[in-house]
TIGUMAR-726812 format. One record per atom (N, C-alpha, C): x, y, z; residue in three letters; atom name; residue number from 1. Coordinates in steps of 0.05 Angstrom, whole numbers. Example, Ala and Ser with C-alpha at 12.3 -4.5 7.8 and 13.67 -1.06 7.14 Angstrom:
<atoms>
+--------+--------+--------+--------+------+--------+
:   east :  north :     up : kolkol : semi : lumkol :
+--------+--------+--------+--------+------+--------+
:    264 :   -114 :    156 :    ALA :    N :      1 :
:    246 :    -90 :    156 :    ALA :   CA :      1 :
:    264 :    -66 :    156 :    ALA :    C :      1 :
:    257 :    -45 :    142 :    SER :    N :      2 :
:    273 :    -21 :    143 :    SER :   CA :      2 :
:    258 :      1 :    157 :    SER :    C :      2 :
+--------+--------+--------+--------+------+--------+
</atoms>
This chain:
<atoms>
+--------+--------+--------+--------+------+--------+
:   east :  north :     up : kolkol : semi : lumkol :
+--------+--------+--------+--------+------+--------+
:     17 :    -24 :      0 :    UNK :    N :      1 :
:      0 :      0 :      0 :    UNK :   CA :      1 :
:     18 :     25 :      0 :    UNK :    C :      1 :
:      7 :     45 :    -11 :    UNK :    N :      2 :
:     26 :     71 :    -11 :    UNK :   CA :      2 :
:     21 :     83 :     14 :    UNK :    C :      2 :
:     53 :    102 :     17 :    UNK :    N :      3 :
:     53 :    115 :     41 :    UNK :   CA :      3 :
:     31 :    140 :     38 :    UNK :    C :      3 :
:     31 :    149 :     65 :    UNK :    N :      4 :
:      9 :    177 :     62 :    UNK :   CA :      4 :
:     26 :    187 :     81 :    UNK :    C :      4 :
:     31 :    218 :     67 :    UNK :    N :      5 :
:     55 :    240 :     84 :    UNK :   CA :      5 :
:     35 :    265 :     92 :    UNK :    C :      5 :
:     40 :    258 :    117 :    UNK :    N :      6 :
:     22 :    281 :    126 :    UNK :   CA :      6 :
:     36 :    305 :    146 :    UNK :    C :      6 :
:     34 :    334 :    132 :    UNK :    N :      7 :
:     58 :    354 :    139 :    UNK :   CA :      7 :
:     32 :    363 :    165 :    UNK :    C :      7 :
:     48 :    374 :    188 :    UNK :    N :      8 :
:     32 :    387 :    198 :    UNK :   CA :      8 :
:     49 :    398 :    222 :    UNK :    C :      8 :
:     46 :    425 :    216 :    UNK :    N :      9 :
:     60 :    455 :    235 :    UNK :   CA :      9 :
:     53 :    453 :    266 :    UNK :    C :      9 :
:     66 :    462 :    280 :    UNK :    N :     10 :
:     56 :    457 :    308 :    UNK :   CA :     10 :
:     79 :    482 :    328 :    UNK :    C :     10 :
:     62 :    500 :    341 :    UNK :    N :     11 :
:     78 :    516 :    359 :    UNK :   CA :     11 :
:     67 :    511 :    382 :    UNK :    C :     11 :
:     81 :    523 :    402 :    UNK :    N :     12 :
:     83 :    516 :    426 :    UNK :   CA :     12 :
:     58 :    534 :    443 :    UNK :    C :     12 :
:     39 :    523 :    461 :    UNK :    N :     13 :
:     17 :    525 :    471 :    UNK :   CA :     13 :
:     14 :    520 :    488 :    UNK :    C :     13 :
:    -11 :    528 :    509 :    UNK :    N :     14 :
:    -14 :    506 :    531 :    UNK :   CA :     14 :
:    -37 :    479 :    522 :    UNK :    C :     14 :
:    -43 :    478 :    497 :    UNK :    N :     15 :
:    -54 :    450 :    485 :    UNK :   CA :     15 :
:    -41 :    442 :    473 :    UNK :    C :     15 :
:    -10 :    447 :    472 :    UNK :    N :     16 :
:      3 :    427 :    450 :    UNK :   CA :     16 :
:      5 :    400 :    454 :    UNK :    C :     16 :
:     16 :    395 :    476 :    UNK :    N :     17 :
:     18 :    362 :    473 :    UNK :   CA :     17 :
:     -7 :    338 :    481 :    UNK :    C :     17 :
:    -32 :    366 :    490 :    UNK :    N :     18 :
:    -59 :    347 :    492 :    UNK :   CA :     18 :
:    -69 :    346 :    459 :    UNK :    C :     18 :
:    -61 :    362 :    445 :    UNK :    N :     19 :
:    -69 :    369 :    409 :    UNK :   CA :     19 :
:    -58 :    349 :    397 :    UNK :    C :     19 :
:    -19 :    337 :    408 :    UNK :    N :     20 :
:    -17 :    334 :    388 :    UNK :   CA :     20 :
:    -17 :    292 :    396 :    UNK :    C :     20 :
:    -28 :    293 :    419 :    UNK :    N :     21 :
:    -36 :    265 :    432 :    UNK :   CA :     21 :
:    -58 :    254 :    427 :    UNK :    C :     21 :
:    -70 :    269 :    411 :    UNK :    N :     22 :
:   -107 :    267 :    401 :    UNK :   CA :     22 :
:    -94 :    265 :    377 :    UNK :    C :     22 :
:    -81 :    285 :    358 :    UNK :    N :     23 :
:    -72 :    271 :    329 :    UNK :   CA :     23 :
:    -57 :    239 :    328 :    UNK :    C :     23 :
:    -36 :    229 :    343 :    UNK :    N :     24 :
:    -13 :    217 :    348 :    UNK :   CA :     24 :
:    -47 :    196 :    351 :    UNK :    C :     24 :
:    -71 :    193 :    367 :    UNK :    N :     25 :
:    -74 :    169 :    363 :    UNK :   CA :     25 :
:   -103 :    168 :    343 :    UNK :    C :     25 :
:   -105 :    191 :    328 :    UNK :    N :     26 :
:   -120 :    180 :    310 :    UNK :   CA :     26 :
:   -107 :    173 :    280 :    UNK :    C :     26 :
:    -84 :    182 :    284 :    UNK :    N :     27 :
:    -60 :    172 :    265 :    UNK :   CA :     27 :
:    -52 :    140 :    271 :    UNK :    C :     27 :
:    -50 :    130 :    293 :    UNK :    N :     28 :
:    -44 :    103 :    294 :    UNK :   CA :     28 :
:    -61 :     89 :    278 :    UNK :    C :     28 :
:    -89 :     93 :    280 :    UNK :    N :     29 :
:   -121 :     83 :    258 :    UNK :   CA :     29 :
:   -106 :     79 :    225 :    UNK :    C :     29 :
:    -86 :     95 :    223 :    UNK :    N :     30 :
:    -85 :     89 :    184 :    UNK :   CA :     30 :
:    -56 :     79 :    185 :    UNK :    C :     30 :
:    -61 :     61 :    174 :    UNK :    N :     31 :
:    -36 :     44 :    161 :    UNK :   CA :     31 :
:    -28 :     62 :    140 :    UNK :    C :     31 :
:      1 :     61 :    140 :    UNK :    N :     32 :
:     31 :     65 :    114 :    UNK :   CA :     32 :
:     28 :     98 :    118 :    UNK :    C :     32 :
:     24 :    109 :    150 :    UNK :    N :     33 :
:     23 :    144 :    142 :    UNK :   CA :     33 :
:     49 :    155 :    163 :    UNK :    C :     33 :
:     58 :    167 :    147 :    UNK :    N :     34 :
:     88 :    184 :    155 :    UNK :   CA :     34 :
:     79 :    206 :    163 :    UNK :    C :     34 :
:     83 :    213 :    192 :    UNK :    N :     35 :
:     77 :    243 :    200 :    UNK :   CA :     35 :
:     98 :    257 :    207 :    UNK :    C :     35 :
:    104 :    277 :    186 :    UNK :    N :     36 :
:    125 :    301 :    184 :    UNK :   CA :     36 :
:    116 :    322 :    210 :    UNK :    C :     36 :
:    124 :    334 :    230 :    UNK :    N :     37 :
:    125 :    350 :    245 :    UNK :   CA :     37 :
:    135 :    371 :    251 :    UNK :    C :     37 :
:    133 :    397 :    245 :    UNK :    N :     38 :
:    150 :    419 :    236 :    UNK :   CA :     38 :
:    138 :    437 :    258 :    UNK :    C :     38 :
:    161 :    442 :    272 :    UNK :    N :     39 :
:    146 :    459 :    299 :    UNK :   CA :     39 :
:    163 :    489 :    291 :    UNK :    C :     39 :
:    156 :    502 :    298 :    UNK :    N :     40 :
:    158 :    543 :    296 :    UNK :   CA :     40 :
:    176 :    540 :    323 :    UNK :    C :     40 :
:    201 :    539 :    316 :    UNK :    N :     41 :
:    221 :    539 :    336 :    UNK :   CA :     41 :
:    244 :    540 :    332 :    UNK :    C :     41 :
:    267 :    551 :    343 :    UNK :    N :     42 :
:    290 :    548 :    338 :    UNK :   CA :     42 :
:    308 :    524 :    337 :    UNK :    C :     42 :
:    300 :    505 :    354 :    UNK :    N :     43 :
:    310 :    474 :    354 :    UNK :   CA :     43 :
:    281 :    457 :    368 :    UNK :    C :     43 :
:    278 :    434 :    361 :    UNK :    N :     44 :
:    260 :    411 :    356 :    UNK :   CA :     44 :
:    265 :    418 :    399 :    UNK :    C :     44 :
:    235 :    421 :    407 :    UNK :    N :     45 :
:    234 :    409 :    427 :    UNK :   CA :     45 :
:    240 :    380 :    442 :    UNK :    C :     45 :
:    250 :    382 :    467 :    UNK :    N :     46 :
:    248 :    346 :    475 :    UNK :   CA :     46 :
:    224 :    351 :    487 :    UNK :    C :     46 :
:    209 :    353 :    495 :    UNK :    N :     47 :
:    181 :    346 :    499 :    UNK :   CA :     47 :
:    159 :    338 :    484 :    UNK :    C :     47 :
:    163 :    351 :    457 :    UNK :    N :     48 :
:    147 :    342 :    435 :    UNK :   CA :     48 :
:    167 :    313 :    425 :    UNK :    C :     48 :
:    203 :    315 :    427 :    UNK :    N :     49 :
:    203 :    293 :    415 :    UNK :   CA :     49 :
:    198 :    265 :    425 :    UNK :    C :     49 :
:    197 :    269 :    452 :    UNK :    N :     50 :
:    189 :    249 :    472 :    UNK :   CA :     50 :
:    161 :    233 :    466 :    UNK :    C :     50 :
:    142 :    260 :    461 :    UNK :    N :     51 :
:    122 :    250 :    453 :    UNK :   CA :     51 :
:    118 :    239 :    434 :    UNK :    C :     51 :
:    135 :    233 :    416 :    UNK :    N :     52 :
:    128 :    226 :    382 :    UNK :   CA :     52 :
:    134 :    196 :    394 :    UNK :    C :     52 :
:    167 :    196 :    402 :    UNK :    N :     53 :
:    176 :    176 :    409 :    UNK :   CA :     53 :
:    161 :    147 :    422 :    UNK :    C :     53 :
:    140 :    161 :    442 :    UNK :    N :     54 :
:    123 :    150 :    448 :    UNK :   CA :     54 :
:    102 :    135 :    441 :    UNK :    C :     54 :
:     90 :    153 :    424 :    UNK :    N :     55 :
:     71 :    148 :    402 :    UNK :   CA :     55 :
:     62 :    121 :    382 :    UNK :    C :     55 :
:     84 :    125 :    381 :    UNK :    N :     56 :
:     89 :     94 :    361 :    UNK :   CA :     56 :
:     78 :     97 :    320 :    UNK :    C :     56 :
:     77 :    118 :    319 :    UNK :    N :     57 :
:     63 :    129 :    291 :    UNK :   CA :     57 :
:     93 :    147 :    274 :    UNK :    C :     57 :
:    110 :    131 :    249 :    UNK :    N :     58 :
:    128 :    138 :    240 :    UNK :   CA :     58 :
:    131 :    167 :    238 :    UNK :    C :     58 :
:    148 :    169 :    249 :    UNK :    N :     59 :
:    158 :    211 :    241 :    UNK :   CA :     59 :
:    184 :    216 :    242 :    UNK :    C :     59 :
:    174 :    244 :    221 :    UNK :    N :     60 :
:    202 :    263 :    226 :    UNK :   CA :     60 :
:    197 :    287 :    228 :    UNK :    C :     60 :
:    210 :    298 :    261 :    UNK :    N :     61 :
:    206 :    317 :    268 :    UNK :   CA :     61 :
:    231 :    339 :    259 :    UNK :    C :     61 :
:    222 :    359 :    256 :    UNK :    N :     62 :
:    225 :    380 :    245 :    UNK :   CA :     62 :
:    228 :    409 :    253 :    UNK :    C :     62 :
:    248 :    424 :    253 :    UNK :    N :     63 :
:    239 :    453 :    262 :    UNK :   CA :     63 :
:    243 :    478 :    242 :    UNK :    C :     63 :
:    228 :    501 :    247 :    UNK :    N :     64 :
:    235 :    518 :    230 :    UNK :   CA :     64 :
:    218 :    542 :    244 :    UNK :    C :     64 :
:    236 :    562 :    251 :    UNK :    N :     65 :
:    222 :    583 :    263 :    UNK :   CA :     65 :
:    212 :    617 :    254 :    UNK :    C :     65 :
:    198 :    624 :    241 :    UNK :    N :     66 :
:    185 :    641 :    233 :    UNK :   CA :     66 :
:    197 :    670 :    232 :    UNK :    C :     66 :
:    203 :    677 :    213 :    UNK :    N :     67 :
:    220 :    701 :    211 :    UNK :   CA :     67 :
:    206 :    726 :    229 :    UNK :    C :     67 :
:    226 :    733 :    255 :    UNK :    N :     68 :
:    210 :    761 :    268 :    UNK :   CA :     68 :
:    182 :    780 :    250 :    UNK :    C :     68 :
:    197 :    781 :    224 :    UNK :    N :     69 :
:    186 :    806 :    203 :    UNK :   CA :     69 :
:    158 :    800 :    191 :    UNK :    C :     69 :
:    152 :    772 :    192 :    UNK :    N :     70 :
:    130 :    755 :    192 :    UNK :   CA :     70 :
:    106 :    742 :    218 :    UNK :    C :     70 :
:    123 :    752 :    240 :    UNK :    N :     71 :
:    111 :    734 :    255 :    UNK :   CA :     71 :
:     82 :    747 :    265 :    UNK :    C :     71 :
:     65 :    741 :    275 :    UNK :    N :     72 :
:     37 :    752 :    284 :    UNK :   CA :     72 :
:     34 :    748 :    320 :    UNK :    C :     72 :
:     36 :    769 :    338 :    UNK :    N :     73 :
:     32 :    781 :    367 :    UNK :   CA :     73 :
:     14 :    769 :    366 :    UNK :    C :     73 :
:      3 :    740 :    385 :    UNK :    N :     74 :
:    -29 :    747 :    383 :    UNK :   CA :     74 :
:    -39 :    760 :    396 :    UNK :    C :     74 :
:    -24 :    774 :    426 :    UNK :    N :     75 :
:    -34 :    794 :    437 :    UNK :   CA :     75 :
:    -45 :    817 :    419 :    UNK :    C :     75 :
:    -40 :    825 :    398 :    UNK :    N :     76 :
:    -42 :    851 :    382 :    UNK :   CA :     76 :
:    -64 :    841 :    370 :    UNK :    C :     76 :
:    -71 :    818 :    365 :    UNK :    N :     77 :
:    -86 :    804 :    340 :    UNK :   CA :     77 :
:   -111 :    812 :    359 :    UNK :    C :     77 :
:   -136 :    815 :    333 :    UNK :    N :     78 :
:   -161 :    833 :    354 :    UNK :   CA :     78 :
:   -176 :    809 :    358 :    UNK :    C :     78 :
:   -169 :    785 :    332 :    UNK :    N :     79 :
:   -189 :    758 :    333 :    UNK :   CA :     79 :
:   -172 :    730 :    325 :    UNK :    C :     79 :
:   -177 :    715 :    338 :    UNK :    N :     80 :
:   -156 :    688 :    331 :    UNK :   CA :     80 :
:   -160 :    684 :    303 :    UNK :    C :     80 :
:   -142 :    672 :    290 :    UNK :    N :     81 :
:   -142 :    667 :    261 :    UNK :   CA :     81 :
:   -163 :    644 :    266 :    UNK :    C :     81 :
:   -166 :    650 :    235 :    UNK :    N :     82 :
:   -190 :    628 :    230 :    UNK :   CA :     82 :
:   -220 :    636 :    226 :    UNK :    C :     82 :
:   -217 :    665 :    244 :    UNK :    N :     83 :
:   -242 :    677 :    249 :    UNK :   CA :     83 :
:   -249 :    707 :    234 :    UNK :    C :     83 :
:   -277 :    704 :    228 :    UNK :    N :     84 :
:   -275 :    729 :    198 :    UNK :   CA :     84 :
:   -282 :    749 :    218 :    UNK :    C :     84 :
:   -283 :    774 :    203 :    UNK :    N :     85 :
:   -270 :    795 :    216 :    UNK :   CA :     85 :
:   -299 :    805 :    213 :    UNK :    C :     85 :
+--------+--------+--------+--------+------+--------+
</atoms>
């Protein structure tokens, strides 16, 4: 069966590792799926990688942190993304 690569971004929260423990086991459900993990950080957390580790669902974790000149305050932000204005 073919693999299924599934990219998915992840910064640091106070739901991150209940978020990403609800993905991690509805990902165990599909056979042949590679989950890429790309967290908004300067170096790959050990807490998140602990958790992958754990998991038991193939990955490669990932970091890459968001250029200052780009980045979005959400304090400044008037409405969470996602939400129309």
């Amino acid at each position: 069966s073919p693999t299924i690569f599934v990219v998915m971004p992840t910064h640091t929260s106070p739901t991150q590792l209940a978020d990403l423990t609800r993905v991690c086991h509805t990902f165990l459900l599909v056979p042949g799926l590679l989950w890429i993990l790309i967290e908004d950080a300067e170096k790959e957390s050990d807490v998140v990688e602990s958790l992958l580790d754990r998991c038991g669902v193939p990955f490669v974790h990932l970091h890459a942190a968001t250029p200052e000149d780009i980045r979005q305050d959400t304090v400044k932000r008037k409405k969470p993304r996602g939400e129309q204005a």
